[in-house]
SEDREN-846053 format. One record per residue: y, z, x of N, C-alpha, C in turn. Coordinates in pm, whole numbers, padded with zeros to 5 digits, always signed. Atoms other than C-alpha are relative to their C-alpha. Example, Ala and Ser with C-alpha at 12.3 -4.5 7.8 and 13.67 -1.06 7.14 Angstrom:
-00119+00000+00089-00450+00780+01230+00120+00000+00090/-00119-00006-00082-00106+00714+01367+00109+00073-00077/
//
This chain:
+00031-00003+00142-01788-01322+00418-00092+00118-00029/+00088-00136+00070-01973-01021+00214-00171-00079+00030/+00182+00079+00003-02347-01052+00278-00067+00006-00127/+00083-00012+00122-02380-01014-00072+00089-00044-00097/-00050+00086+00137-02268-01114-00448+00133+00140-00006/-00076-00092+00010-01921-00853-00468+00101-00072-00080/-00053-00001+00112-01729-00851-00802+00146+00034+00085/-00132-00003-00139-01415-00699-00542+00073-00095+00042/-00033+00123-00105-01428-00935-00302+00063-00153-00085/-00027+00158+00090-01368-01242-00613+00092-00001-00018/-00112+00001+00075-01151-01095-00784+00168+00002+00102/-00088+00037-00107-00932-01022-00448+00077-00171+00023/-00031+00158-00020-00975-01364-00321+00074-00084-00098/-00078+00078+00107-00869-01522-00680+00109+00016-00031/-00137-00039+00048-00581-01337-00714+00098-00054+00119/-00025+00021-00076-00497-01457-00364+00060-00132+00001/-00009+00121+00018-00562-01803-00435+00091-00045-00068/-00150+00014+00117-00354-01797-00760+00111+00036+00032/-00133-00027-00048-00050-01628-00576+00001-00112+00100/-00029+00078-00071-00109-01924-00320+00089-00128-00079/-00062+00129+00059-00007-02191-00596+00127+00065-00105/-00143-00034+00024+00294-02005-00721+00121-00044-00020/-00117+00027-00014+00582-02200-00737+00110+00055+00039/-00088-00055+00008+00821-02095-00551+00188+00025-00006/-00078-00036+00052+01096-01849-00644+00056+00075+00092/-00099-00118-00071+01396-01709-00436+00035+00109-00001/-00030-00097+00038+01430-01462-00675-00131+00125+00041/+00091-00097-00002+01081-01325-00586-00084-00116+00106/+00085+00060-00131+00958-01463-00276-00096+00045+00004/+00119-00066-00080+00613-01460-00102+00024-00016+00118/-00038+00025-00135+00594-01382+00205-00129+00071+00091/+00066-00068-00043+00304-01344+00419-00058+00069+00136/-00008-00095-00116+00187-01077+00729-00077-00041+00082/+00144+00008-00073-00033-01080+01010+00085+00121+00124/-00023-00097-00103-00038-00775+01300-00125-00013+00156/+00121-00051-00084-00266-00857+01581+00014-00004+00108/-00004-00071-00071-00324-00715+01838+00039-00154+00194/-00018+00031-00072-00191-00853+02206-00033+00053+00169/+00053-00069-00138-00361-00795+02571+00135-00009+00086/-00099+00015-00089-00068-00733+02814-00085-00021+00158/+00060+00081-00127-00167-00895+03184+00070-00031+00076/-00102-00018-00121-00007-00873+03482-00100-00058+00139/+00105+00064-00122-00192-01146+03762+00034+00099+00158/+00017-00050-00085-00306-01020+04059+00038-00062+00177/-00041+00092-00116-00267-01369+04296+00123-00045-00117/-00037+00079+00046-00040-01581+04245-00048-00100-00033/+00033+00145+00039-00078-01926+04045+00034-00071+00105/-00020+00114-00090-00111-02204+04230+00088-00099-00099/-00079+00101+00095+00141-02470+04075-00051-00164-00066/+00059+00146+00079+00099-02766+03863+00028-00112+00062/-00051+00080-00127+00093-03071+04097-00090-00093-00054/+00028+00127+00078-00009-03450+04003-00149+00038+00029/+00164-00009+00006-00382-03438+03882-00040+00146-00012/+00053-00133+00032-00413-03091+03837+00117+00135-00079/-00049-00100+00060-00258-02797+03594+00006+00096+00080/-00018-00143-00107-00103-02457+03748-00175+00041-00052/+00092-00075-00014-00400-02275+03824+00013+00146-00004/+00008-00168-00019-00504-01897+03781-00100+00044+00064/+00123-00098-00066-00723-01648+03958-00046+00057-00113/+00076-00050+00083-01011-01518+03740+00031+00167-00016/-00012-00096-00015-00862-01167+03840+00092+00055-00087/-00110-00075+00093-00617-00956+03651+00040+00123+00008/-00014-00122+00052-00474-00620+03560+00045+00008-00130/-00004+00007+00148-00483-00502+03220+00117+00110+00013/-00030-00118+00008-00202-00303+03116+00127+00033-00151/-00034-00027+00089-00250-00244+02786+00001-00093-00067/-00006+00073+00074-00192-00367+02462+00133+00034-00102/-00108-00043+00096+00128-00472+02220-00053-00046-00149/+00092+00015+00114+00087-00561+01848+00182-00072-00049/-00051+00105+00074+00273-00872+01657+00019+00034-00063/+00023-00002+00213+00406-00818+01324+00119-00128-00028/-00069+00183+00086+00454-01211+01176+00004+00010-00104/-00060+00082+00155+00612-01284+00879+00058-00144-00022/-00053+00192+00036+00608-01645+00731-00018+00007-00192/+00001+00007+00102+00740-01730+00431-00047-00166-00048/+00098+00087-00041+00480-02017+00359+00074-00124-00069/-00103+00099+00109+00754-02204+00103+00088-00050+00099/-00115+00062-00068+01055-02226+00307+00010+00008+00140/+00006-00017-00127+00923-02214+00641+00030+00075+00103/-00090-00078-00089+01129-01922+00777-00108+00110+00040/+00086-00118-00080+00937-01681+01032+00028+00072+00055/-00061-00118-00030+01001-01330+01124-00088+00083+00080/+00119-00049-00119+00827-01217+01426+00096+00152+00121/-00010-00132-00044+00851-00838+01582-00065+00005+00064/+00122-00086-00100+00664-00682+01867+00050+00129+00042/+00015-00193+00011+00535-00295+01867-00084+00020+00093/+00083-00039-00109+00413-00088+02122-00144+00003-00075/+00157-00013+00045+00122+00034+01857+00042-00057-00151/+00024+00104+00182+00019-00092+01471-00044+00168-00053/-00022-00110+00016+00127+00231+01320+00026-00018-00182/-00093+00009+00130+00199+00325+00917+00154-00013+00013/-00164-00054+00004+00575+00423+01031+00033-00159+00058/-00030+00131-00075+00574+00096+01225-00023-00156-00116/+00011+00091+00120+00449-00100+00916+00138-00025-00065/-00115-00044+00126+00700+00039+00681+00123-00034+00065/-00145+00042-00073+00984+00020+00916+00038-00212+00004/+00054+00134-00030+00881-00362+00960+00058-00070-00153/-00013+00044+00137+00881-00407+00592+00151+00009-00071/-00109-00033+00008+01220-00240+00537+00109-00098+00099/-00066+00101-00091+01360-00452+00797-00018-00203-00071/+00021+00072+00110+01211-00715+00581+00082-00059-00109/-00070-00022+00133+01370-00649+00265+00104-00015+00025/-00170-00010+00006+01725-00560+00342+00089-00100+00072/-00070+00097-00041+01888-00795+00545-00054-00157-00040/+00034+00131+00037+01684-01090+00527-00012-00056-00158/-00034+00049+00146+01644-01104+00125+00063+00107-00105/-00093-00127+00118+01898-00850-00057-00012-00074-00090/-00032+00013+00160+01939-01071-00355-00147-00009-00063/+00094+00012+00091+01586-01087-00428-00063+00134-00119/+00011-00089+00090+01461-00914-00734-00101+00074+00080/+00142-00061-00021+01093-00840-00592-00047-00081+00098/+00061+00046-00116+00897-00901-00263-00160-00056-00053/+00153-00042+00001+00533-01017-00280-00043-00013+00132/+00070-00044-00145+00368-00911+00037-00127-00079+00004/+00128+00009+00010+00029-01050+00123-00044+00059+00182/+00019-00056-00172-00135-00867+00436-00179+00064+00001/+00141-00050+00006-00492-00738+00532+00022+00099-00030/+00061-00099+00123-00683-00507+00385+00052+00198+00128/-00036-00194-00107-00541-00152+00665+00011+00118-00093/-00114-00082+00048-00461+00157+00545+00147+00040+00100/-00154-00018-00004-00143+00133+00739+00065-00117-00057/-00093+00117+00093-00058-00167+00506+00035+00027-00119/-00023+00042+00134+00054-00001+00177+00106+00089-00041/-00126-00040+00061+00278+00181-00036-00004+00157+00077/-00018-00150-00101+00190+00544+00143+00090-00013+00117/-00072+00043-00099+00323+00402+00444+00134+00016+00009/-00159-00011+00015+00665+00377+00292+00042+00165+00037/-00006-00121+00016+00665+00767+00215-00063+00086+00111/+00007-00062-00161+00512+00835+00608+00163-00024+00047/-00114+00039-00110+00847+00679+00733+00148+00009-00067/-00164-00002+00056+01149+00710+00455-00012+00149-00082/+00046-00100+00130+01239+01031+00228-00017-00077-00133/+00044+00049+00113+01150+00985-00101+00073-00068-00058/-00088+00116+00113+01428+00822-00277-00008-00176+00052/+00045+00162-00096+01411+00533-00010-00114-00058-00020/+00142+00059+00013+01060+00491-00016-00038-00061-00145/+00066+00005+00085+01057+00458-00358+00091-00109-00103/-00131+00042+00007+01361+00255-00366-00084-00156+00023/+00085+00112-00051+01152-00007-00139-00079-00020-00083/+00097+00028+00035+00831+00056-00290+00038-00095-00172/-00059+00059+00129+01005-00052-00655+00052-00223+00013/-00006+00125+00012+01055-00440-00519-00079-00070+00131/+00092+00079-00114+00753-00467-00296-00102+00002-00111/+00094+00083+00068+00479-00637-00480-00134-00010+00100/+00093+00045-00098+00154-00609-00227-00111-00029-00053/+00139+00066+00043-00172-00861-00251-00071+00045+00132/+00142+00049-00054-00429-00762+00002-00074-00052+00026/+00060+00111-00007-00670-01022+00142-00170+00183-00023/+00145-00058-00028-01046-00864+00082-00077+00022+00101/+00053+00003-00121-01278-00744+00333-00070-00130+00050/+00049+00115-00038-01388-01027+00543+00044-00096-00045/-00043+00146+00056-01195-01240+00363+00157-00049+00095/-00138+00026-00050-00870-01274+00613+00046-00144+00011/-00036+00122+00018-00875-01647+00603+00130-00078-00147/-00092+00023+00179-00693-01617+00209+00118+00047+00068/-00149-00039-00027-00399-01492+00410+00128-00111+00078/-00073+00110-00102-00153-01808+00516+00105+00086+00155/-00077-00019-00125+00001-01590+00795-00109-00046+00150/+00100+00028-00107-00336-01678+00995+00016-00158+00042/-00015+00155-00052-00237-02058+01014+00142-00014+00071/-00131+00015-00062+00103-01964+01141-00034+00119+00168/+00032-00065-00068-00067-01694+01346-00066-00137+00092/+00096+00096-00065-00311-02012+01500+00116-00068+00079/-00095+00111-00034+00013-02216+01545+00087+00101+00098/-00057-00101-00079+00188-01903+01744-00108+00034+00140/+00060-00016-00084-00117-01870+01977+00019-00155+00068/-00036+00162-00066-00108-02268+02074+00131-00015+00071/-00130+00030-00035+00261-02268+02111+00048+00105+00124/-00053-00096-00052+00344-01941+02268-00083+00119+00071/+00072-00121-00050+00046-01672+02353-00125-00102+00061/+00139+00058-00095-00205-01920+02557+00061+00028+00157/-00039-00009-00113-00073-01752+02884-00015+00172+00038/-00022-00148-00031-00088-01410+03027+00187+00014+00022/-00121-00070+00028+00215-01156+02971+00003+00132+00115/+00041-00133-00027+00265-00884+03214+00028+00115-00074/-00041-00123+00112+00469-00622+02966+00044-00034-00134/-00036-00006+00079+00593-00539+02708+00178-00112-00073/-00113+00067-00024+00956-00692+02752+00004-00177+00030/+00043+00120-00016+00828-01050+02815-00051-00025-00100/+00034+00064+00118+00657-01083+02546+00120-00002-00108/-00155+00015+00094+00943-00965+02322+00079-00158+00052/-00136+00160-00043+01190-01256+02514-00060-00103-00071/+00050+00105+00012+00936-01524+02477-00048+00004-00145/-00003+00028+00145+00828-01431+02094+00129-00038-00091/-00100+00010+00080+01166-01424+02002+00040-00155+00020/-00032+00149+00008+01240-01797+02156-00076-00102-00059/+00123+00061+00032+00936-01885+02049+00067-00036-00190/-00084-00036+00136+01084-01734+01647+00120-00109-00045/-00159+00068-00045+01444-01949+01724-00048-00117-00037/+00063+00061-00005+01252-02241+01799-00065-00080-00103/+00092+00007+00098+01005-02217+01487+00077-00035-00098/-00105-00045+00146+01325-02142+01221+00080-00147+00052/-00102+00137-00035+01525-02445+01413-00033-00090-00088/+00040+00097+00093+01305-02666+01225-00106+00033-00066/+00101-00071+00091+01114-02493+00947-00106-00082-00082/+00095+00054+00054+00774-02628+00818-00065+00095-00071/+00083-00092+00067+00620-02487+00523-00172-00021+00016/+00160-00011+00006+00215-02465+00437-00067-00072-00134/+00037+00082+00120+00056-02734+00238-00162+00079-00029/+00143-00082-00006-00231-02493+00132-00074-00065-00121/+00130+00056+00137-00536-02695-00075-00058+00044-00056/+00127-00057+00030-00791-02466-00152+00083+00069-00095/-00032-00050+00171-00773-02375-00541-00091+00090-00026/+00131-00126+00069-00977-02108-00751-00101-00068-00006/+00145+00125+00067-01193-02424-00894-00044-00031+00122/+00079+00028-00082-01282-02520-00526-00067+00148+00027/+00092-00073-00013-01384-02170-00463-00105+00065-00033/+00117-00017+00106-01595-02107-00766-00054-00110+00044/+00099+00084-00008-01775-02408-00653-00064-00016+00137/-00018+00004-00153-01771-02369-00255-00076+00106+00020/+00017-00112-00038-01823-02024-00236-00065+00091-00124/+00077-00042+00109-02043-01970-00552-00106+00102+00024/+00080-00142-00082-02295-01704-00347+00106+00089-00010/-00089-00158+00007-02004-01437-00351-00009+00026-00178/+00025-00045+00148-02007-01443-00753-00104+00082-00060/+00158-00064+00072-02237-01172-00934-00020-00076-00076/+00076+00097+00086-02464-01352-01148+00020+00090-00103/-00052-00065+00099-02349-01236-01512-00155-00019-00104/+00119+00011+00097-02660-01176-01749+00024+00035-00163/-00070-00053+00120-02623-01178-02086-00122+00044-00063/
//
């Protein structure tokens, strides 16, 4: 949270909140992001195996080698999740992501709304790093992007699908790149087999009353 009273940061968050209770529309889906980052790990012993009274075991040891980067999409209405893995968390890698997005998975929709942290490789420039101009501008014309505020990444529902993707699927070491891909994607399969949306509670009125320290004090 801001260590201080930020007029920004409210108005962010509220607009966040209010696109959370949205009703939604096919014609203009939400749909929201998360990119973070993944340690690749390659053990050094072997595990010992899981045997009555005790869980496989690991050695405290490791090799690091390297890191990949997630890009989740959950659409928080109709449960459907769209999960990618990138060598790096790039603008061209955004945009490409997003475009991949758009066109196959929802052609008939009129307009996207995006919600994703606050990067600058999360926005409309991005498009125009990675398409020529008519494309980019082609995309940018039915992408709709909300921003979560600084420190505020909790307003973003891809972090509760992100929580539910670490439990299910990333509580284990990976040695590369190629493993993780297999196992996100069954993981993806899996998730869409039986789709659960996001019963999200938190309203504007609880946060004007919750989180009443972020409000400037208005003097008249």
């Amino acid at each position: 949270m801001p260590p201080e009273p930020s007029g920004t940061c409210v108005a962010q968050m509220e607009d966040r909140l209010e696109l959370s209770h949205t009703p939604y529309d096919p014609q203009v889906p939400l749909v929201c992001m998360d990119e973070p980052p993944v340690p690749l790990i390659k053990e050094t012993r072997t595990p010992l195996p899981a045997e009555p009274g005790h869980p496989e075991r690991y050695d405290d040891a490791y090799e690091r080698h390297g890191t990949a980067t997630i890009c989740m999409f959950t659409e928080p209405w109709s449960g459907v999740r769209t999960v990618r893995v990138r060598e790096h968390k790039t603008a061209i890698a955004w945009a490409t992501e997003v475009k991949h997005l758009r066109d196959p998975q929802s052609p008939e929709a009129n307009r996207l709304r995006l919600v994703c942290d606050h990067l600058k490789t999360q926005g409309l420039g991005s498009l125009d790093e990675a398409f020529p101009p008519e494309q980019a501008r082609a995309l940018a014309a039915r992408l709709e992007i909300h921003q979560t505020p600084k420190h505020g990444r909790w307003r973003n529902m891809a972090e509760i699908e992100r929580s539910a993707r670490t439990r299910q699927c990333l509580d284990r070491r990976r040695p590369d790149i190629a493993t993780l891909r297999e196992e996100t994607q069954q993981w993806e399969q899996r998730r869409n087999a039986s789709p659960q949306g996001v019963d999200w509670q938190c309203s504007t009125h609880d946060a004007r009353l919750q989180l009443k320290r972020l409000y400037p004090h208005i003097q008249s």
